[in-house]
N, C-alpha and C positions, 0 to 999 in steps of 0.2 A: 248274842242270842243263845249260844250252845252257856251259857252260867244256867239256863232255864235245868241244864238237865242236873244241875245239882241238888234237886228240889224231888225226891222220893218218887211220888205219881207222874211228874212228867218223865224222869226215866224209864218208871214202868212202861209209859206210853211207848217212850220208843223203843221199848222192847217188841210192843205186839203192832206198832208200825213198822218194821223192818220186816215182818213177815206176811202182808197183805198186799193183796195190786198197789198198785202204784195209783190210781183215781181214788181209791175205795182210803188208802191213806191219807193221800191231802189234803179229800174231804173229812176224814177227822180231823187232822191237823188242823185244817182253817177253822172245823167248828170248835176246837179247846181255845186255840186261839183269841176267837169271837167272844168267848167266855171270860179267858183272861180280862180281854179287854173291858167287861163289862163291869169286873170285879176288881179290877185295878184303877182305884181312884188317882193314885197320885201320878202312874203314869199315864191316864192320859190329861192329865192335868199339866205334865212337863211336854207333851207333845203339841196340846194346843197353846201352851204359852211360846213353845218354839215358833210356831206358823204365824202367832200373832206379831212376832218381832223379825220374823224371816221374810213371811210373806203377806203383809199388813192391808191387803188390796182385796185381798180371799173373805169372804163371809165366815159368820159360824157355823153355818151349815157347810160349807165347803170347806172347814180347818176337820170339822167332825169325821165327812166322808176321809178324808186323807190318814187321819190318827187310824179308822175303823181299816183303811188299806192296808198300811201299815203291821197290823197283825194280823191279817189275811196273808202277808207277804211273807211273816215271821210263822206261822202255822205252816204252810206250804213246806217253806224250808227246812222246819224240823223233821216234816214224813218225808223229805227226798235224801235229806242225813241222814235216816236210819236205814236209808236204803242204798245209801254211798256201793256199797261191796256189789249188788247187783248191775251196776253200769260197769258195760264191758268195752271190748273196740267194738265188736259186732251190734250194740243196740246205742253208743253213745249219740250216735248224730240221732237218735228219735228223741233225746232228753236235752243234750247239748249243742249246741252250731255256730258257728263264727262270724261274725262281721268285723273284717279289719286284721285277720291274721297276717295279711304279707304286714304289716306296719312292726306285729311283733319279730318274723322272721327277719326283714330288714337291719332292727336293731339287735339281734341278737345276731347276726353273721358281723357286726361290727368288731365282737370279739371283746370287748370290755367289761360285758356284765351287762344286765338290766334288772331295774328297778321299774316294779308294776306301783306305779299311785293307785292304789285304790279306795273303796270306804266299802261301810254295812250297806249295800245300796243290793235289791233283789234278792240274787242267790250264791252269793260271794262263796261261800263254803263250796256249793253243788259246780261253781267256777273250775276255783281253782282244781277240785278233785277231777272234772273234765277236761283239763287242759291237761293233765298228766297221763289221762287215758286215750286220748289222741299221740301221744307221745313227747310232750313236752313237759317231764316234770321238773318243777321249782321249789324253792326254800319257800318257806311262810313263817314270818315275826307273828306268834302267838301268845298272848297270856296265860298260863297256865291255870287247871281250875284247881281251888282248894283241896278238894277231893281229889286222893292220888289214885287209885282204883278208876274212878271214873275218869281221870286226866289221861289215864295209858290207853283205856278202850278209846275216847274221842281220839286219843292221837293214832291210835291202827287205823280206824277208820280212815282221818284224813291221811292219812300217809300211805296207802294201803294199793293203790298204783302209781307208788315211784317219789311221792313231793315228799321234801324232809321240814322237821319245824326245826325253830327256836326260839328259845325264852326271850322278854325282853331284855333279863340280866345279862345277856352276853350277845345284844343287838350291835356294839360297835364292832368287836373285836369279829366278830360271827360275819359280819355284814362285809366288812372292808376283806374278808376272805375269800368271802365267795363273788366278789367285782373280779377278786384278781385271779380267781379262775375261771372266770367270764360265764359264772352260773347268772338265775334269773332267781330275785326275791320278791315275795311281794308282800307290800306294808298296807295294812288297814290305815290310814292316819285322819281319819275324821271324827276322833274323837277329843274330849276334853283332854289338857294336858296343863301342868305348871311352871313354873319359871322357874331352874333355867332349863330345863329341857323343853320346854316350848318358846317359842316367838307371837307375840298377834300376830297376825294378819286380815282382812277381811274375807268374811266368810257372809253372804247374803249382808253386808253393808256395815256390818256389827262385828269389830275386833274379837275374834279367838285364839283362845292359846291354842298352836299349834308345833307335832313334832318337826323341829328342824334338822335331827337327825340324816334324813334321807336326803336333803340337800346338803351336806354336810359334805356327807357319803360321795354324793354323785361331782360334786368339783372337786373332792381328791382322785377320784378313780375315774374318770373320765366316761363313768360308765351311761348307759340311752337308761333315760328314764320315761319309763314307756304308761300314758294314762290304760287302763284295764278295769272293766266292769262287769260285773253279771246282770242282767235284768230278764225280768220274766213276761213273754211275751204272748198275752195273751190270744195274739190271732192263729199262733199256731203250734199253744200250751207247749213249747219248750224257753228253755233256756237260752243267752244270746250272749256269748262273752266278745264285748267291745274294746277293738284294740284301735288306740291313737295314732298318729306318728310320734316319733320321740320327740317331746318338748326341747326348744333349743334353750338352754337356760344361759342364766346372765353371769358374768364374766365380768369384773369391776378390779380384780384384784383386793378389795375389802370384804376382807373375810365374813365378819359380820353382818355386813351391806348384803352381799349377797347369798347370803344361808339365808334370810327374811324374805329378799325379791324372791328366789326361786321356792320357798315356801310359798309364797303367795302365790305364785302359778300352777302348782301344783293343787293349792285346794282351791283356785278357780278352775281347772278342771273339773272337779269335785261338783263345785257346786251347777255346772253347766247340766251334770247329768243327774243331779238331786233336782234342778229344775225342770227335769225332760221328765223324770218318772218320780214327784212328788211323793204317791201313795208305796211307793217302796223304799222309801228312807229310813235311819233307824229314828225319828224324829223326837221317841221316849227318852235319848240321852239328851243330859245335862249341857247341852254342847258348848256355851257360852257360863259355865258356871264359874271359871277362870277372869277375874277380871284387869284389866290396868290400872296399875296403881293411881286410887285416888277416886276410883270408880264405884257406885255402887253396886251390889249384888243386882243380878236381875232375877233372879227364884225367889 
């Protein structure tokens, strides 16, 4: 979401969103948003071809309403981004709130590390930055954006009470560091990926490449890999970060057997709660653009 702000006018934007109420912002947010959407042919064109192989049961009018969520959900988060620095301890539980915290404290008195599976699902950004200002802060595997001026501000902001990033270029070595000092990371991994750093797996019935890294990770280092979500809840406009119990993963002794099985539990998490809150998915990615060999393209 945040590549948006490499694009001149939307950073302006968040420049003059980070200085206004917090209603008065993510009612512009949602309406540029509304806009994009309406001006961006080809992604919503990758998002109702996603619903149409995701979820093939849904009408056109109901893939439509979903796509048009979708960027209601991506506006939102860009006016609560620019206003990341204003959530304190004293106003976080009016923006932020938990459901399922003992599951992360649990795994994390374990002592090993934990790994948050998460995806682009709600308000993943305005998450994880509220989990640090409760006082838990974590690592976050980050892409880096082109723009190095604008990669340092996005990265103050996210780091700005307490969580540290890293590249992906130094996702193993970075990763297998902070298990063994029993920090907590957490990995977006719901996006396209290629062979060999991805495995298929099923993802809504249709094989995707997916990072196996994190499973990799978590049978060396014994570490709780814990599922963790943001979603935006509209009955009582805050934010809701959902924590699991630790997945028990599978143990075969076949290294490769089970880097794939535990990959697959992990984005069926994923997709439990892409099914639970549809219209907040990032549905515009390509997510199936990865194919098995022998397969044809599906875009």
């Amino acid at each position: 979401m945040l590549e948006w702000l490499e694009f001149a006018p939307v950073w302006l934007l968040a420049q003059i969103l980070r200085v206004l109420p917090r209603p008065v912002a993510r009612a512009i947010g949602i309406a540029i948003a509304r806009l994009v959407y309406l001006l961006h042919g080809r992604l919503r064109r990758v998002g109702l071809r996603n619903l149409e192989m995701a979820l093939p049961e849904t009408s056109p009018a109901e893939r439509r309403r979903i796509v048009r969520g979708v960027f209601t959900t991506l506006g939102r988060q860009l006016a609560d981004f620019a206003q990341l620095p204003r959530i304190t301890p004293r106003n976080v539980s009016e923006i932020v709130e938990y459901c399922g915290l003992e599951h992360y404290l649990a795994a994390r008195d374990r002592g090993q590390g934990v790994l948050f599976v998460t995806a682009h699902l709600g308000g993943w950004e305005i998450g994880s930055y509220g989990h640090s200002v409760y006082g838990y802060p974590i690592r976050i595997v980050v892409r880096e954006l082109d723009n190095a001026p604008l990669n340092r501000f996005v990265d103050r902001y996210r780091t700005a009470a307490g969580n540290q990033t890293f590249g992906k270029q130094d996702f193993a070595r970075r990763l297998l560091a902070a298990m063994r000092a029993g920090e907590t990371v957490g990995i977006l991994m719901d996006t396209n990926m290629t062979p060999p750093q991805g495995v298929f797996v099923p993802f809504f019935g249709i094989a995707a490449c997916t990072a196996s890294g994190l499973a990799r990770v978590a049978l060396k280092t014994q570490a709780a890999v814990v599922p963790g979500f943001t979603v935006w809840d509209a009955a009582t406009r805050k934010y809701r970060i959902h924590f699991e119990p630790a997945i028990e993963l599978v143990r075969t002794g076949n290294d490769e057997h089970d880097a794939a099985a535990n990959t697959a539990l992990f984005t069926a998490a994923i997709e439990r709660y892409v099914r639970r809150y549809p219209e907040q998915w990032l549905w515009v990615h390509r997510r199936w653009k990865s194919r098995p060999p022998g397969e044809p393209p599906l875009y």
